[in-house]
C-alpha positions as CSV (number, residue, x, y, z in Angstrom):
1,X,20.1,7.0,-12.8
2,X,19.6,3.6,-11.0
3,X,16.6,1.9,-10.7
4,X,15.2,-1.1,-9.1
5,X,15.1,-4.2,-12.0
6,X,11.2,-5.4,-11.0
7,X,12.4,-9.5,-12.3
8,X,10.0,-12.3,-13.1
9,X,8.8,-13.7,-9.6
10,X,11.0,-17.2,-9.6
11,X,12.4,-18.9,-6.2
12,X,15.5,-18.8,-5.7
13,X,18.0,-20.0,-2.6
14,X,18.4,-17.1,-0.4
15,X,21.8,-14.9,-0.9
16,X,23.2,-12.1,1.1
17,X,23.7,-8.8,-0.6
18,X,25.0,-5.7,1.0
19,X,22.2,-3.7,-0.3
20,X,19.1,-3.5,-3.1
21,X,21.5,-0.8,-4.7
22,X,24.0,-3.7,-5.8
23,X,21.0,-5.4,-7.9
24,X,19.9,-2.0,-9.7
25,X,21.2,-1.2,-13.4
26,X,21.5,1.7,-15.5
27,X,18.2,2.1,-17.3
28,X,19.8,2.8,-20.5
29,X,21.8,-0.4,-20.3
30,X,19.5,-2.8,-22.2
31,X,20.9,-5.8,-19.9
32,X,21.0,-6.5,-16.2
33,X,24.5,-6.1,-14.7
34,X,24.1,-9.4,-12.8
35,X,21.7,-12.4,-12.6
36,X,20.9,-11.9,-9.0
37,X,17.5,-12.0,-7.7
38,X,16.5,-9.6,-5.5
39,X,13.5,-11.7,-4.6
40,X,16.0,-13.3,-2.4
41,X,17.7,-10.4,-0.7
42,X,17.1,-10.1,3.2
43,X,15.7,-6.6,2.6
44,X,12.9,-8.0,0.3
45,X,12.1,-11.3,2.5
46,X,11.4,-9.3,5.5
47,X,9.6,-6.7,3.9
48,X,7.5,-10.3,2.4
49,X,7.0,-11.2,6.1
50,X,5.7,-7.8,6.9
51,X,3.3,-7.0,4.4
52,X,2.1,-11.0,5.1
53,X,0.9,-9.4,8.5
54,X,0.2,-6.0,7.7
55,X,-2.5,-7.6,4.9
56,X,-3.1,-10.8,6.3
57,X,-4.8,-11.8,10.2
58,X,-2.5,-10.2,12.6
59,X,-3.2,-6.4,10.5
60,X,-6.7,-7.2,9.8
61,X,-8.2,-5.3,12.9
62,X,-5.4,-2.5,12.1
63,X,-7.2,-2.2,8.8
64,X,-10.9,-2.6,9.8
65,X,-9.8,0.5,13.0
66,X,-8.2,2.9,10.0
67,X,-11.3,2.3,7.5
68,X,-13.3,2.9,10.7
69,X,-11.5,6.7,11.7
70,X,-11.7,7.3,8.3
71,X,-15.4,7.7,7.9
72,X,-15.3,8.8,11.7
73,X,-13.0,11.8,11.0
74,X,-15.4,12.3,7.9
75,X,-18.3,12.7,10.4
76,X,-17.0,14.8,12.4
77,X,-15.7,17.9,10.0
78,X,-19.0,17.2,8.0
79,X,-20.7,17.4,11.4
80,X,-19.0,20.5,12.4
81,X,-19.1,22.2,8.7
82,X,-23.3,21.9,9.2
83,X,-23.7,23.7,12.3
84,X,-24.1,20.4,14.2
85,X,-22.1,20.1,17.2
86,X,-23.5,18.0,19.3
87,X,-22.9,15.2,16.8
88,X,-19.1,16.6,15.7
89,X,-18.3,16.1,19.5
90,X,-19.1,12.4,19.6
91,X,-17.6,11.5,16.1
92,X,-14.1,13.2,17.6
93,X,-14.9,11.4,20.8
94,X,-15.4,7.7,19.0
95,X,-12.6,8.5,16.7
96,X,-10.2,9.2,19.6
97,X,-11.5,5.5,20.7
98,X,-10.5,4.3,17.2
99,X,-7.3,5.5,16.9
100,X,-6.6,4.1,20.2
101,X,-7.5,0.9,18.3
102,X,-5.1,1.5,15.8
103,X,-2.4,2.1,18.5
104,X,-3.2,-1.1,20.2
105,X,-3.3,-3.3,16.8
106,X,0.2,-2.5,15.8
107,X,1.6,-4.3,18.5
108,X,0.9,-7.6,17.1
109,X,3.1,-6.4,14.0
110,X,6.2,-5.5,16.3
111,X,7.9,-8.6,15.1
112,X,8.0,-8.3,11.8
113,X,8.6,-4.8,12.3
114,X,12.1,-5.8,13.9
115,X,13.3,-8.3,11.8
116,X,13.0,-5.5,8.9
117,X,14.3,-2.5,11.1
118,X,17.7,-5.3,11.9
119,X,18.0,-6.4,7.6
120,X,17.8,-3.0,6.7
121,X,20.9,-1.9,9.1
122,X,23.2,-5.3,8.2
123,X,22.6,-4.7,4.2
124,X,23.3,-0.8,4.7
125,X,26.7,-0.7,2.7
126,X,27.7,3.0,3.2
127,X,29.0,4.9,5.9
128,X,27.3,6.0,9.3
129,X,28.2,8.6,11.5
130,X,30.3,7.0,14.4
131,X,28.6,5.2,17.0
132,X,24.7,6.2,15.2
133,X,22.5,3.5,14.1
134,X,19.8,4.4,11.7
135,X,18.1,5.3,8.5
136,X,19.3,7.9,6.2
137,X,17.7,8.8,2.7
138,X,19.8,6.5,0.7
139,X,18.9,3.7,3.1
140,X,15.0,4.4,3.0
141,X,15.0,4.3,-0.8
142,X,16.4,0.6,-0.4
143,X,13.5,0.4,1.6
144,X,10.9,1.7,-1.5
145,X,12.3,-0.6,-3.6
146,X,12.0,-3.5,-1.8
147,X,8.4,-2.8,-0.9
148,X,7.6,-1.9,-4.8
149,X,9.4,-5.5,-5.3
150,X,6.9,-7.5,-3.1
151,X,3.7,-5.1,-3.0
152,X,2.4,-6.7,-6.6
153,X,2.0,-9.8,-4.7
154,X,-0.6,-8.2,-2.0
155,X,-2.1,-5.5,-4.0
156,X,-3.1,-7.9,-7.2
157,X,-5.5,-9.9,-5.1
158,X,-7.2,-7.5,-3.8
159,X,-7.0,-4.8,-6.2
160,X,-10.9,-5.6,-7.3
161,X,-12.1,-5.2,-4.0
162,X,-10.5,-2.1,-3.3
163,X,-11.7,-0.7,-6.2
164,X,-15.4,-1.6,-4.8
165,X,-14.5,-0.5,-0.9
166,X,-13.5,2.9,-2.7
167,X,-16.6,3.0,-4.7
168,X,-18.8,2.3,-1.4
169,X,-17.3,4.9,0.8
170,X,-16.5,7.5,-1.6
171,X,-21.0,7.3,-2.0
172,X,-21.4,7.6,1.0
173,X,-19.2,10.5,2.2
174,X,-21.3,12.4,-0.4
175,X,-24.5,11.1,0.3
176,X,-25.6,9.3,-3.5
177,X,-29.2,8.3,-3.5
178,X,-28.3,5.1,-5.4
179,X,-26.5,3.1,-2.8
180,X,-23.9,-0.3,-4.5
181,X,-25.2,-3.6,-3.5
182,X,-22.1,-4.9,-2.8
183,X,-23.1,-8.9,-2.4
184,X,-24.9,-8.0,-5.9
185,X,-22.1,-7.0,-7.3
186,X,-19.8,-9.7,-6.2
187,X,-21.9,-12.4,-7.4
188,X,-22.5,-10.8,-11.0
189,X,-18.5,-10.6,-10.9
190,X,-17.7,-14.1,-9.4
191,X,-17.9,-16.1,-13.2
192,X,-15.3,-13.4,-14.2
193,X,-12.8,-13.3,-11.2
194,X,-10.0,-16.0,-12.6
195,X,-9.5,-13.0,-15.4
196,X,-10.0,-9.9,-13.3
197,X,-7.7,-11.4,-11.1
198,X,-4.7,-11.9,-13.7
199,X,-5.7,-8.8,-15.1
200,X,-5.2,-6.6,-11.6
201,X,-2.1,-8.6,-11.1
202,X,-0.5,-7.3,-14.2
203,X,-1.8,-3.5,-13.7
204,X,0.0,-3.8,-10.1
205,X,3.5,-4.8,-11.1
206,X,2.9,-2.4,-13.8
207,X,2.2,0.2,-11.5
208,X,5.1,-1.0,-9.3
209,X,7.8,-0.7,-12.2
210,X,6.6,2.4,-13.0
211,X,6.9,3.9,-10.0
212,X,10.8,2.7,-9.3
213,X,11.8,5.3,-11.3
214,X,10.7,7.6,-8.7
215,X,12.0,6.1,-6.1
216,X,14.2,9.0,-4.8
217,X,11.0,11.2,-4.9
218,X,9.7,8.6,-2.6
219,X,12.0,8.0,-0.6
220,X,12.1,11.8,0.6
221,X,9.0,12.0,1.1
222,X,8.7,8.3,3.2
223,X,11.8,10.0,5.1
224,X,9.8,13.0,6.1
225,X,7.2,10.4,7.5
226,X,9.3,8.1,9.3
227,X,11.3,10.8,10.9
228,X,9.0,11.0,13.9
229,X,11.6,13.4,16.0
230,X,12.1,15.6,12.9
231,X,16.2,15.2,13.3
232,X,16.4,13.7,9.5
233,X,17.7,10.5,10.6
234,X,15.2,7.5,11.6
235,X,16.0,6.0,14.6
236,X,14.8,2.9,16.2
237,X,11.8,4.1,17.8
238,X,10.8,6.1,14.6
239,X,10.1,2.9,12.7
240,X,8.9,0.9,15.1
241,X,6.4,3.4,15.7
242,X,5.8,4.7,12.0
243,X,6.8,2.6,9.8
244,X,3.4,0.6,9.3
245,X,1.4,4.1,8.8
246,X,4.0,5.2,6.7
247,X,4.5,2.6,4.3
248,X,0.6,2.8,3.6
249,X,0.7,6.4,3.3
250,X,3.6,7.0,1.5
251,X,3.6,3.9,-1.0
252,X,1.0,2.0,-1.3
253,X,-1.9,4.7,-1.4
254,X,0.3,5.9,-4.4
255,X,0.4,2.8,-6.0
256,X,-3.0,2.0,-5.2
257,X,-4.0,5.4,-7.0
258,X,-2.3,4.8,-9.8
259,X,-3.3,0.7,-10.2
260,X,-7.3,1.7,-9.8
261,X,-7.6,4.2,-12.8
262,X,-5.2,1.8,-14.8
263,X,-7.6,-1.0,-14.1
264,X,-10.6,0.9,-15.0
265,X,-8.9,1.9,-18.3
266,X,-8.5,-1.6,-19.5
267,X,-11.5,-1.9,-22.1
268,X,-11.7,-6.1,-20.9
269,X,-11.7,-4.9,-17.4
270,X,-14.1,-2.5,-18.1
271,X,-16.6,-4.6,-20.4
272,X,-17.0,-6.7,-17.3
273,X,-17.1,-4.4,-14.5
274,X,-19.3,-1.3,-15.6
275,X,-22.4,-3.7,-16.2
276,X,-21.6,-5.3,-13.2
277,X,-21.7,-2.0,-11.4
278,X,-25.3,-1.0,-13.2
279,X,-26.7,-4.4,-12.0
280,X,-25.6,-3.7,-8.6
281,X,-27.5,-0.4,-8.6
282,X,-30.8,-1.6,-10.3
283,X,-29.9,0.2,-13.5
284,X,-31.2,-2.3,-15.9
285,X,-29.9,-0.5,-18.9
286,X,-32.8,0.5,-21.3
287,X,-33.0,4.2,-21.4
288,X,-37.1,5.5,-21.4
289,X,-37.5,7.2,-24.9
């Protein structure tokens, strides 16, 4: 089986490769088949330029709307669960409002949408039905990999964080007593952050690596996403119009699950967070006898 070789993050001048496929090697081969780096591929620097918006300013209200239907979508099958209409009807009604939101927010990614959609059709190196531009499955695994290849980059940052945004909704969908004190928490973890953040950074390309071998599990199931008119070929309009949900869905929620517990596993990690955690919640740690 191929899989994607995950290299040490180095510049490089920029080549042109047919496809990610022609930088993979056999995983029983113990070296690479070539010294190319497919940091530099035009696959992997638009899928850089994409998750630069997706994660940075112009994806930022794109984020804050999902988080927002999120706990909105909550509210309303709670609401509905309890015998409480009146309140399920305006959660639905808000969260219509919201994902109009997220509608609206996407545009500003359009850009970088295309330039990815257009390096994804020049690198594709097999054959195409005649006259047919598009995505097949072979073509959308190129398209894991190269998001596995940059996502270390984005996710190790912020790994932390997410961990705490996860801890803070997850309380209050199910309505803990003892709330986080999130500024409390930051503060007690700010003298550690240089090494929680080089730790997260190596749990996410860990994560990453890992999950390469998979790829073609992935891809199947990013395929069944992006393939908005269910004709198992993504057209133009399917990505522009999915791709952004999908890639979050279908990748980096699985990476994200996987980098969290692997975080909290470390025994450093954890010998810094966890009394961090029982500051933030006024446990001060002596147990009444």
């Amino acid at each position: 089986k191929l899989v994607y070789v995950v290299p040490p993050r180095q510049p490089a001048p920029r080549t042109e490769g047919p496809a990610l496929g022609s930088m993979a090697r056999d995983v029983a081969s113990p070296e690479p088949e070539h010294d190319e780096d497919p940091s530099a591929h035009p696959v992997v620097l638009a899928m850089r330029e994409l998750l630069q918006a997706t994660h940075g300013r112009p994806g930022r209200g794109c984020r804050d709307a999902v988080e927002d239907t999120a706990c909105l979508g909550h509210g309303a099958a709670s609401s509905g669960t309890s015998g409480d209409p009146e309140s399920a009807t305006e959660c639905r009604e808000a969260l219509n409002e919201q994902l109009q939101e997220v509608a609206s927010c996407t545009e500003l990614l359009q850009p970088a949408l295309r330039k990815l959609w257009r390096a994804m059709l020049d690198c594709s190196d097999h054959g195409k039905p005649e006259g047919r531009e598009g995505l097949d499955r072979e073509d959308v695994e190129e398209l894991v990999l190269a998001h596995l290849h940059v996502y270390p980059d984005f996710l190790g940052p912020s790994l932390v964080q997410r961990l705490i945004s996860q801890l803070t909704l997850g309380q209050g969908f199910v309505g803990a007593e003892g709330h986080i004190h999130t500024k409390e928490l930051l503060r007690t973890l700010e003298p550690h952050l240089p090494a929680l953040s080089s730790m997260s950074g190596t749990v996410a390309s860990a994560c990453c690596a890992h999950l390469t071998t998979r790829s073609e599990g992935i891809a199947a199931k990013l395929l069944q996403t992006l393939d908005r008119d269910r004709d198992g070929w993504v057209g133009e309009a399917d990505f522009l119009e999915a791709a952004v949900h999908a890639l979050a869905i279908e990748l980096e929620n699985v990476v994200i699950s996987a980098a969290i517990p692997a975080l909290l596993a470390n025994p450093e990690f954890a010998d810094v967070f966890h009394p961090a955690m029982a500051a933030s919640l006024g446990i001060s740690g002596e147990e009444e006898s």
